[in-house]
C-alpha positions in Angstrom: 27.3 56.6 166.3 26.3 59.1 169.1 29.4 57.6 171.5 32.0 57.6 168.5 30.9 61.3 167.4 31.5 62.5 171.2 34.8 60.4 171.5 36.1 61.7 168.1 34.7 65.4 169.4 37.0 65.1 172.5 40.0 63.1 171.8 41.4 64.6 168.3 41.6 68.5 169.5 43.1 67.1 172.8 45.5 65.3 170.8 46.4 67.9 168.6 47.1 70.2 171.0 49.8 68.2 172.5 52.1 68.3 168.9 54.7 70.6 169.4 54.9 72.3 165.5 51.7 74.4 165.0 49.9 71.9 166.6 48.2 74.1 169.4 47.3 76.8 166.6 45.9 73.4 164.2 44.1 72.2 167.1 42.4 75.9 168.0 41.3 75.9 164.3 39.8 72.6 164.4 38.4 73.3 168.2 36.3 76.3 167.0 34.6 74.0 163.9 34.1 71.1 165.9 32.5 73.6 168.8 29.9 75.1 166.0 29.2 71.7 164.6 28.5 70.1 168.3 26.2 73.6 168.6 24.7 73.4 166.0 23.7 68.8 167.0 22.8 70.6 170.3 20.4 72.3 168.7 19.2 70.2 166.7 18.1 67.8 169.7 16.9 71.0 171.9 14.4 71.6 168.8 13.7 67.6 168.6 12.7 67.2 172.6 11.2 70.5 172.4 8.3 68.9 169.8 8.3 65.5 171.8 10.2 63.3 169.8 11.9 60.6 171.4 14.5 59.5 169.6 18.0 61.6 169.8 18.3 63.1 165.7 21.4 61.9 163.6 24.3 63.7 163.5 23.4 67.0 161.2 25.1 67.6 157.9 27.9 69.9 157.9 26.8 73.5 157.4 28.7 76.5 155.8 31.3 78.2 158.2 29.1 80.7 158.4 26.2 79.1 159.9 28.1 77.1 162.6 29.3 80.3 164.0 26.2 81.7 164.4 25.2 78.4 165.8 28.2 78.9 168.2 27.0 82.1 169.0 23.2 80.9 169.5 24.6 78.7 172.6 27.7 81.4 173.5 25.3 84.0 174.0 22.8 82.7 176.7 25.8 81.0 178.6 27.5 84.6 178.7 24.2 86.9 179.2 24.2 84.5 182.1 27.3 84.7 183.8 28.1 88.5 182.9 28.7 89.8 186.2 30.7 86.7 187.0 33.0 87.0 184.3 33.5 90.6 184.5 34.1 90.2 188.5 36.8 87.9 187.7 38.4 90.0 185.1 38.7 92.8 187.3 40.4 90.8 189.4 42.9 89.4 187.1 43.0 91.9 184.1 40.2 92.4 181.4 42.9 90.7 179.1 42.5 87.7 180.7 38.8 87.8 178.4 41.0 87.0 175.4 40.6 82.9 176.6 37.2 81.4 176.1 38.5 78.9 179.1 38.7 82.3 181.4 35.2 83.0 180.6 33.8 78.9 180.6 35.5 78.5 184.6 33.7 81.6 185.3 30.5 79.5 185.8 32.6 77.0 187.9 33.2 76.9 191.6 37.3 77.6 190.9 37.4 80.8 191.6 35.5 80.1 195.2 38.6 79.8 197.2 40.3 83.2 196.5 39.4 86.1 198.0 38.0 87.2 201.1 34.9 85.8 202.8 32.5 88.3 200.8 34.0 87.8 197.7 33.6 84.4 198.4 30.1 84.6 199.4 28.8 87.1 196.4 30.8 84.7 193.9 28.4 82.0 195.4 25.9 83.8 194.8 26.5 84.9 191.1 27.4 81.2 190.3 23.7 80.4 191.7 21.8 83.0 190.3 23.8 82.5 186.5 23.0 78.0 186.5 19.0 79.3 187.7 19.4 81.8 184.7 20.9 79.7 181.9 18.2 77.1 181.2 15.4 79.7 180.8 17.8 81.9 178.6 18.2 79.3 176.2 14.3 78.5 175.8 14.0 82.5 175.8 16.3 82.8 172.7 15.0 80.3 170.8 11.9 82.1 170.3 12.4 85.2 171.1 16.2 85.7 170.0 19.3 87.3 171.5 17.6 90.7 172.7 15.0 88.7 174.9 18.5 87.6 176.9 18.7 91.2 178.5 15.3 91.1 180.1 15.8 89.2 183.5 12.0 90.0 184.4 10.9 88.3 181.7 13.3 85.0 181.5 12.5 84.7 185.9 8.7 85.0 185.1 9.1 82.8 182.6 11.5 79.9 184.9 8.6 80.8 187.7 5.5 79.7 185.2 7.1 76.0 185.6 6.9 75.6 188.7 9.2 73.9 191.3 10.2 71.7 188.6 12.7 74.3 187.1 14.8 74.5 189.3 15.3 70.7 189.8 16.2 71.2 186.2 18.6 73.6 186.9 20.7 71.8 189.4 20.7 68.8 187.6 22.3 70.6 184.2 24.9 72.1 187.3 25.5 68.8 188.8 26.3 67.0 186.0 28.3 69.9 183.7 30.4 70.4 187.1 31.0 67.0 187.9 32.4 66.6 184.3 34.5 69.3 184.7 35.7 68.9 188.1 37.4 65.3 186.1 39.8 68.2 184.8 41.6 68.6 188.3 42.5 65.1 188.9 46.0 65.0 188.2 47.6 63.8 184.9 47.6 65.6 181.4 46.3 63.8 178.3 43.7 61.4 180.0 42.0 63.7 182.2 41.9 66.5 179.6 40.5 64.0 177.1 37.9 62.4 180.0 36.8 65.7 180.8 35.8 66.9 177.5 34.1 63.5 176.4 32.4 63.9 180.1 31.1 67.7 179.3 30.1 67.0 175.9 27.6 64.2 177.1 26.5 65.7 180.3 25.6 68.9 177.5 24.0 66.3 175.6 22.0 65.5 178.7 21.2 68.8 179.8 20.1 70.1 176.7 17.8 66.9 176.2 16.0 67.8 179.9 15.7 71.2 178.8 13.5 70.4 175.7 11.5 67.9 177.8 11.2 70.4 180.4 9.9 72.4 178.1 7.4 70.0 175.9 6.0 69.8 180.1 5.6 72.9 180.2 4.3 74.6 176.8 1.0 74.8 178.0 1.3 77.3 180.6 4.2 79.3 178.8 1.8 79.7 176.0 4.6 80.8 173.3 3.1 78.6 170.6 -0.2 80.3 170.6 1.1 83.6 168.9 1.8 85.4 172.7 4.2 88.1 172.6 7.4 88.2 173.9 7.0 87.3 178.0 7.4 91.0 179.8 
């Protein structure tokens, strides 16, 4: 059920964005509640691995509209606290209205903007890209106890990453590894099938990622201490 969920998740909005009547706006429609449902089963297994069950949890029942787009925003909002100066960088560079596409702003965190510029563009785009993967992990642990205004307090969510130990950022490659790899299947020339393979490819390696993240954090509880009533980490 988990691989036919993620093929269906992938392969009917690519498919519907190839019909030429209305079939790009259909497909949008259908992208953005497909997007809040996988959110919301995202969440769903961050919360599982978080409390150290082993198994993967069904697919969730279908909420109200309403609730998967605040489930959308609940993963939008770490991934774009994250990669802020990134995105804004690159939208100076080719027009704030290029922040109209949610695929502007999800390349953002991707190495294809690495080869433009000159070398100390280059170099502080490397250097955003780094510092937004080491950021993203802890920002989603942050939110889910804390909520959206912990995001904003990059002390905090670094202290926090640093209480792990060395481990984090072995975490944090590995969630860049494998969402990049899955991506990268994008540029391989040819329309429907790489499109389709990449999706299916990022939607697992998500699935992965967010998986580690609970187990990192079910490691780790201990010396985070958020369970035991502390504050919000300062």
């Amino acid at each position: 059920m988990l691989v036919l969920g993620l093929f269906v998740l992938s392969f009917l909005p690519t498919v519907l964005s190839y019909i030429p009547i209305g079939g790009g706006v259909v497909a949008g429609v259908i992208d953005l509640f497909l997007l809040g449902y996988y959110a919301l089963f995202l969440q769903s297994i961050l919360h599982a691995s978080m409390s150290g069950q082993d198994r993967i949890p069904a697919w969730p029942d279908a909420h109200h509209p309403v609730e998967l787009f605040e489930e959308v925003l609940a993963i939008a909002a770490p991934f774009i606290v994250s990669f802020l100066p990134l995105i804004l960088l690159h939208a100076s560079a080719a027009g704030f209205s290029a922040l109209q596409s949610s695929g502007f702003i999800l390349r953002s965190s991707m190495p294809v903007f690495l080869a433009e510029g000159n070398s100390w563009r280059i170099g502080l785009e490397s250097l955003l890209v780094l510092v937004g993967w080491l950021y993203l992990p802890m920002a989603i642990l942050v939110q889910t106890f804390y909520g959206v205004g912990a995001l904003f307090n990059p002390v905090s969510v670094a202290k926090s990453a640093w209480q792990t130990g060395p481990s984090y950022f072995l975490l944090s490659f590995l969630i860049w590894a494998m969402v990049t790899a899955a991506w990268a299947v994008s540029l391989i020339p040819g329309r429907f099938i790489t499109a389709f393979g990449s999706s299916l490819l990022v939607f697992y390696s998500l699935l992965v990622a967010i998986r580690l993240l609970g187990t990192h954090y079910r490691t780790n509880r201990e010396r985070l201490g958020w369970e035991r009533g502390a504050p919000e980490p300062t």
